[in-house]
MARMARTOR-567609 format. One record per residue: z, x, y of N, C-alpha, C, O in turn; residue number from 1. Coordinates in nm, 3 decimals, always signed. Atoms other than C-alpha are relative to their C-alpha. Example, Ala and Ser with C-alpha at 12.3 -4.5 7.8 and 13.67 -1.06 7.14 Angstrom:
<lokols>
+---------+---------+---------+---------+---------+---------+---------+---------+---------+---------+---------+---------+-----+
:      nz :      nx :      ny :     caz :     cax :     cay :      cz :      cx :      cy :      oz :      ox :      oy :   n :
+---------+---------+---------+---------+---------+---------+---------+---------+---------+---------+---------+---------+-----+
:  +0.000 :  +0.089 :  -0.119 :  +0.780 :  +1.230 :  -0.450 :  +0.000 :  +0.090 :  +0.120 :  +0.066 :  +0.194 :  +0.118 :   1 :
:  -0.006 :  -0.082 :  -0.119 :  +0.714 :  +1.367 :  -0.106 :  +0.073 :  -0.077 :  +0.109 :  +0.090 :  -0.026 :  +0.220 :   2 :
+---------+---------+---------+---------+---------+---------+---------+---------+---------+---------+---------+---------+-----+
</lokols>
This chain:
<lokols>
+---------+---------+---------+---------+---------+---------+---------+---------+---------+---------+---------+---------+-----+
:      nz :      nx :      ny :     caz :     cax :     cay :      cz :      cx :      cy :      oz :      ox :      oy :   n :
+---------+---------+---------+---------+---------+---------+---------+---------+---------+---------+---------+---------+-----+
:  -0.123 :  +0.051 :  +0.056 : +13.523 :  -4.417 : +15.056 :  -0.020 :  -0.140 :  -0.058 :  +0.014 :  -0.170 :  -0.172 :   1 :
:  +0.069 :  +0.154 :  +0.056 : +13.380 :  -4.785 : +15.020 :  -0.039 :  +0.025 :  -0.090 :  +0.016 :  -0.038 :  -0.181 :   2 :
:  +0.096 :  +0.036 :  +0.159 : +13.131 :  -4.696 : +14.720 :  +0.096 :  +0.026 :  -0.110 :  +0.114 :  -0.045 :  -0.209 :   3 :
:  -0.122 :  -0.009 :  +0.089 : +13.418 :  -4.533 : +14.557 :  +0.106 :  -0.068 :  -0.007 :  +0.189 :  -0.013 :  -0.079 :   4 :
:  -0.068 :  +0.117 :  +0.001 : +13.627 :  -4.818 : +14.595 :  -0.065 :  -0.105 :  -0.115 :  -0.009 :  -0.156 :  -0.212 :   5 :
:  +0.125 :  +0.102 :  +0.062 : +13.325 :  -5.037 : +14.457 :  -0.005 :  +0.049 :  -0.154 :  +0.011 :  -0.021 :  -0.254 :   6 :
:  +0.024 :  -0.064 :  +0.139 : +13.276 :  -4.807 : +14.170 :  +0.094 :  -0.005 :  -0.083 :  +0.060 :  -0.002 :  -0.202 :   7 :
:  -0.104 :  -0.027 :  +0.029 : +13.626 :  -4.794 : +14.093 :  +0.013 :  -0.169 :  -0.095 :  +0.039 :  -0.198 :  -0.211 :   8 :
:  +0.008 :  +0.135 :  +0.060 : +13.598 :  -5.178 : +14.060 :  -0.073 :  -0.043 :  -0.114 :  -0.029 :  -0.114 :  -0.204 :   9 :
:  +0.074 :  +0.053 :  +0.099 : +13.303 :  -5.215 : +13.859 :  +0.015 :  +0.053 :  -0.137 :  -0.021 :  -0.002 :  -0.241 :  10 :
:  -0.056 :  -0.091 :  +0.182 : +13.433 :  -4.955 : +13.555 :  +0.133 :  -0.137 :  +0.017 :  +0.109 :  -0.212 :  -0.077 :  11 :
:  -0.118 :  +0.058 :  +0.046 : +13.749 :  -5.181 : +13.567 :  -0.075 :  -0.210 :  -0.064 :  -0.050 :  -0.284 :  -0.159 :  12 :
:  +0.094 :  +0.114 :  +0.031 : +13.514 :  -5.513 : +13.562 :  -0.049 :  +0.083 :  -0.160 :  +0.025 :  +0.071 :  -0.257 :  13 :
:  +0.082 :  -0.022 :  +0.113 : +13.297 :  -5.354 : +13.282 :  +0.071 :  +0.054 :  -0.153 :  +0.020 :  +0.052 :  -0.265 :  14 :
:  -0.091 :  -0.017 :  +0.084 : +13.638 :  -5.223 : +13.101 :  +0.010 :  -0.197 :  -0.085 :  -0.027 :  -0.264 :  -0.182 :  15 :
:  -0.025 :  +0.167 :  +0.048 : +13.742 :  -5.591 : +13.081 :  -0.091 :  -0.089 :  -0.094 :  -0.066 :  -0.148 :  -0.199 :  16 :
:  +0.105 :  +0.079 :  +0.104 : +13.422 :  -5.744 : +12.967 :  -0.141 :  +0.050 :  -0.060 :  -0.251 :  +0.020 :  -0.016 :  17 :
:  +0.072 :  -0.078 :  +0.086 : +13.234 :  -5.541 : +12.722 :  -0.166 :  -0.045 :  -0.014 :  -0.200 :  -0.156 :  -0.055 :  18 :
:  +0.138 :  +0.092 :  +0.024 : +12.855 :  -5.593 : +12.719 :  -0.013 :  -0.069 :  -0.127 :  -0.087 :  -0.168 :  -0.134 :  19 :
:  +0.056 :  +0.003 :  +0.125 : +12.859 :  -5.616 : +12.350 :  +0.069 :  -0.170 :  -0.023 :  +0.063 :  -0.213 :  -0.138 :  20 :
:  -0.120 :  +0.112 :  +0.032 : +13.096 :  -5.969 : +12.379 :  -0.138 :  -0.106 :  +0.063 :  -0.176 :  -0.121 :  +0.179 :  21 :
:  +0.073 :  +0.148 :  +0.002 : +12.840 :  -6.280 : +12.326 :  +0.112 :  -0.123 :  +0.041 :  +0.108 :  -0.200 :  +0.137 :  22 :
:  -0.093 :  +0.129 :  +0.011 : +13.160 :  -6.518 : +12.233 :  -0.031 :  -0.066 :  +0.182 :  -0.027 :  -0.189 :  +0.172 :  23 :
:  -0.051 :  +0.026 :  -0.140 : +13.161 :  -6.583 : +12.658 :  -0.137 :  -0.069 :  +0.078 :  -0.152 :  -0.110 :  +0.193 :  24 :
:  +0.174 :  +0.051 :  -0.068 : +12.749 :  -6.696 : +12.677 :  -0.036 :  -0.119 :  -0.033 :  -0.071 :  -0.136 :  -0.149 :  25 :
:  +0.049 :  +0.167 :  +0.005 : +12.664 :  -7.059 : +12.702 :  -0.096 :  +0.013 :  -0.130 :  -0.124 :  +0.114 :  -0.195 :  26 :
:  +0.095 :  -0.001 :  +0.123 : +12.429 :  -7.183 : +12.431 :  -0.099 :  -0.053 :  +0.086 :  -0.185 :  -0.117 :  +0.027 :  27 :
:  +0.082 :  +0.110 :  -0.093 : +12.236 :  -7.338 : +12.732 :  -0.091 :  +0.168 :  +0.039 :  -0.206 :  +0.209 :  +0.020 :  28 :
:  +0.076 :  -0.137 :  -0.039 : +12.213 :  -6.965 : +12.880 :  -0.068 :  +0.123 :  -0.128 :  -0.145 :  +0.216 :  -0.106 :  29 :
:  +0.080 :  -0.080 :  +0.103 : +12.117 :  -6.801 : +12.530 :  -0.132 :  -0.073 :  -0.005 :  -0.208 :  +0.000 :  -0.069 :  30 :
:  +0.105 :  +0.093 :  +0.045 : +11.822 :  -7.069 : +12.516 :  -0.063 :  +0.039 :  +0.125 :  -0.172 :  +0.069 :  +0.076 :  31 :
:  +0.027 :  -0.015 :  -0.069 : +11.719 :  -6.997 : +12.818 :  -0.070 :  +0.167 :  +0.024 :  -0.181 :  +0.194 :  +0.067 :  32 :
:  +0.086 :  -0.134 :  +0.032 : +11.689 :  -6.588 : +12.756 :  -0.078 :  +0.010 :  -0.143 :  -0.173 :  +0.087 :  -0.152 :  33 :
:  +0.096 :  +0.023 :  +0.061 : +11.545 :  -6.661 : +12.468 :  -0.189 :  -0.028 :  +0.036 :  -0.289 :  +0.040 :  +0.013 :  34 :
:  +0.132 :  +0.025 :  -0.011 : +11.256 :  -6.897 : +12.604 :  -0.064 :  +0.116 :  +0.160 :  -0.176 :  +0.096 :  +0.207 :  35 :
:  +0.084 :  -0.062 :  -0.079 : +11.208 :  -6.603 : +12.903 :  -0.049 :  +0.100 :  -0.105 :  -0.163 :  +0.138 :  -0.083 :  36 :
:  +0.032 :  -0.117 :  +0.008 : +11.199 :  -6.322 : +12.658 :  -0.123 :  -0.034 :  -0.098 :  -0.191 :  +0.061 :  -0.137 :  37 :
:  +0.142 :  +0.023 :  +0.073 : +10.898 :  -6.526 : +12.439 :  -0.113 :  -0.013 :  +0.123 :  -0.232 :  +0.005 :  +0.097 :  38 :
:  +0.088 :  +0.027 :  -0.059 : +10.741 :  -6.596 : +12.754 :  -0.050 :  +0.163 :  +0.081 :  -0.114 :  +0.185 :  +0.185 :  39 :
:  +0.069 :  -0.155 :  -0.026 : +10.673 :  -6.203 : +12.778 :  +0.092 :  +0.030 :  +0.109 :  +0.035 :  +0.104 :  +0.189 :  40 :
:  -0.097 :  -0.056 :  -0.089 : +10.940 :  -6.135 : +12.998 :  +0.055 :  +0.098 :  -0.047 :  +0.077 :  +0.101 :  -0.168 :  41 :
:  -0.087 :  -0.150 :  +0.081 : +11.125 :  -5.761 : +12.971 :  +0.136 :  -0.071 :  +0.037 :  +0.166 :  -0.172 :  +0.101 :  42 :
:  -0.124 :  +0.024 :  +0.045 : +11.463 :  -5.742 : +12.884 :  +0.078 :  +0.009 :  +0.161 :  +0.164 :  -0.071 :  +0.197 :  43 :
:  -0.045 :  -0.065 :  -0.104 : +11.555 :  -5.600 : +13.199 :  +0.014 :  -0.135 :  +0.066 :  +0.125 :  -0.189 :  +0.064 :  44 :
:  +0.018 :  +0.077 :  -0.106 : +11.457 :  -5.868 : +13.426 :  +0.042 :  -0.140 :  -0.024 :  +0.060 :  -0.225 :  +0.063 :  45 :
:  -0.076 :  +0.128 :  +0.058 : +11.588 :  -6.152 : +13.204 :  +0.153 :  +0.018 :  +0.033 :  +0.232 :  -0.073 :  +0.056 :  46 :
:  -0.165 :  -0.011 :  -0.042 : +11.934 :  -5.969 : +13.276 :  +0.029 :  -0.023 :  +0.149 :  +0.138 :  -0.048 :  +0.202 :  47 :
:  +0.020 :  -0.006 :  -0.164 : +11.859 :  -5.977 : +13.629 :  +0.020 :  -0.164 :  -0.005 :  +0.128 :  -0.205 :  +0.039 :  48 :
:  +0.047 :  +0.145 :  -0.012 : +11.762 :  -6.359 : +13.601 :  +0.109 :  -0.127 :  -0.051 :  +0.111 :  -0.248 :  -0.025 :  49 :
:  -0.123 :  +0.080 :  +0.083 : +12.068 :  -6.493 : +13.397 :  +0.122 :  +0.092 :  +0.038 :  +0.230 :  +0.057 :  -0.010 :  50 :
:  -0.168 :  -0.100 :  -0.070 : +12.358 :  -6.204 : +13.572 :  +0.038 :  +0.008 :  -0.175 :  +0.132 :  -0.054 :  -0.223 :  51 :
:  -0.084 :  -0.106 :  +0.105 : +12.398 :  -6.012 : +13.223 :  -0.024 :  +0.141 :  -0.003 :  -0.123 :  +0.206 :  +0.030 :  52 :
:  +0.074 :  -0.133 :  +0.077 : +12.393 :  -5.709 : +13.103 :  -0.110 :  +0.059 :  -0.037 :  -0.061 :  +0.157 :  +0.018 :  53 :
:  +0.141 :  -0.048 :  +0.055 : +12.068 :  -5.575 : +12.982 :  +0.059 :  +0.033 :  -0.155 :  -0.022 :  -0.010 :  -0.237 :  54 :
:  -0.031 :  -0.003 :  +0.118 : +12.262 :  -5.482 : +12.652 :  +0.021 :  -0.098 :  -0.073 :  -0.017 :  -0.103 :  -0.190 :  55 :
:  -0.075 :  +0.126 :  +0.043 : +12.434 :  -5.814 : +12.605 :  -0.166 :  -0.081 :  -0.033 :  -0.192 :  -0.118 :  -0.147 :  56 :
:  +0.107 :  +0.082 :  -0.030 : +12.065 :  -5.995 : +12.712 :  -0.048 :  +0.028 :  -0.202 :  -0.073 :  -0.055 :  -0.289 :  57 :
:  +0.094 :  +0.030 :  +0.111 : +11.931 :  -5.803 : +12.392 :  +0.076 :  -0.019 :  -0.124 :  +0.026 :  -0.042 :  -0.234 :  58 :
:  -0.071 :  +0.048 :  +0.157 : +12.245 :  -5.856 : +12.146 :  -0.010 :  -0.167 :  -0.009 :  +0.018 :  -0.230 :  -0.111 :  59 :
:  +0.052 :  +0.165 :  +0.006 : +12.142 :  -6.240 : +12.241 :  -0.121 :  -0.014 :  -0.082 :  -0.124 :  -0.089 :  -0.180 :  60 :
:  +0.127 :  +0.001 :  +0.087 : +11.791 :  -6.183 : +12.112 :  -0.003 :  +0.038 :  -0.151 :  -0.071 :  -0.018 :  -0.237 :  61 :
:  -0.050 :  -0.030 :  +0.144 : +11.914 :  -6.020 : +11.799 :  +0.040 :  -0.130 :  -0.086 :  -0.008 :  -0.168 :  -0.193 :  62 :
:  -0.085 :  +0.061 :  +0.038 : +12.141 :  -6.270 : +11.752 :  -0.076 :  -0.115 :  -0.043 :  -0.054 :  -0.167 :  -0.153 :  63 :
:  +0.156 :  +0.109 :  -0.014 : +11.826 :  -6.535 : +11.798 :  -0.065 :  +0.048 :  -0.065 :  -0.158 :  -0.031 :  -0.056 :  64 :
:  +0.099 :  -0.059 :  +0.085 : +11.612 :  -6.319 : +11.548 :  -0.100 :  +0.005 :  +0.098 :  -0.209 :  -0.017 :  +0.047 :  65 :
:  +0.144 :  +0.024 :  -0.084 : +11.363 :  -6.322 : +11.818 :  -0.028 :  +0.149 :  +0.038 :  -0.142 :  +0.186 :  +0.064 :  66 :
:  +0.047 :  -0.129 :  -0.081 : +11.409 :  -5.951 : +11.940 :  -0.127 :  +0.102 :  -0.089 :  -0.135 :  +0.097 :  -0.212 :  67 :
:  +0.124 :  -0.089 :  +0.018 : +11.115 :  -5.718 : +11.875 :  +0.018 :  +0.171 :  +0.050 :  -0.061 :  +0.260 :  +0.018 :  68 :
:  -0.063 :  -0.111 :  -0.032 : +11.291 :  -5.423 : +12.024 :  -0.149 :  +0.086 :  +0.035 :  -0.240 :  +0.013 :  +0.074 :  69 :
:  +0.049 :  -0.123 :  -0.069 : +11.071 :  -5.110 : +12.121 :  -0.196 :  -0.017 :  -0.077 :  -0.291 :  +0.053 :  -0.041 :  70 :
:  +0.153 :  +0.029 :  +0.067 : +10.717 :  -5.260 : +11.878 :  -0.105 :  +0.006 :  +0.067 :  -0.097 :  -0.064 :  +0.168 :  71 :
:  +0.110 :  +0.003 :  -0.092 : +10.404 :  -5.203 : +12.024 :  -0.085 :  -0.134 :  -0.058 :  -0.107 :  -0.123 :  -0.179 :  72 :
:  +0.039 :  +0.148 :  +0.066 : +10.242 :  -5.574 : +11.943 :  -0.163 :  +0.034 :  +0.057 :  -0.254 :  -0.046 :  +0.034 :  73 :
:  +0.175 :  -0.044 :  -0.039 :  +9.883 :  -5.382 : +12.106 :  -0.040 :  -0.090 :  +0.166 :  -0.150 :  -0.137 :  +0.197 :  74 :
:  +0.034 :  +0.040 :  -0.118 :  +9.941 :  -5.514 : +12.477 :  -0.021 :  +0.080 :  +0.113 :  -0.054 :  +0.028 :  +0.219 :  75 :
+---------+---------+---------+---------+---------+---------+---------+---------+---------+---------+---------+---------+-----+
</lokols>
């Protein structure tokens, strides 16, 4: 009954604030996923590291021209 309580919450959280919504991200915390995701960091774990999204993390990188999305760069 708890997780479904929990779950219940987090669709109503994730209703409210859309991953795709930058307007709400510091320019301190975009600079920041920025300099992890040059320093070879995955996307994933930068969302982990700054509490976003994993979607939002990479419409930041977009947004920064920096993303590289799915490229194999030969590592």
């Amino acid at each position: 009954m708890t997780s479904l309580i929990l779950m219940n919450s987090e669709i109503s959280l994730m209703m409210q604030y859309p991953a795709s919504s930058i307007k709400g991200v510091s320019q301190e915390k975009k600079q920041i996923v920025k300099n992890l995701y040059l320093s070879n960091i995955a996307e994933e774990f930068i969302a982990m590291q700054v509490d976003l999204e994993i979607p939002l993390v990479i419409n930041i990188l977009k947004e920064l021209d920096v993303y590289k999305g799915g490229q194999d760069d030969g590592k």
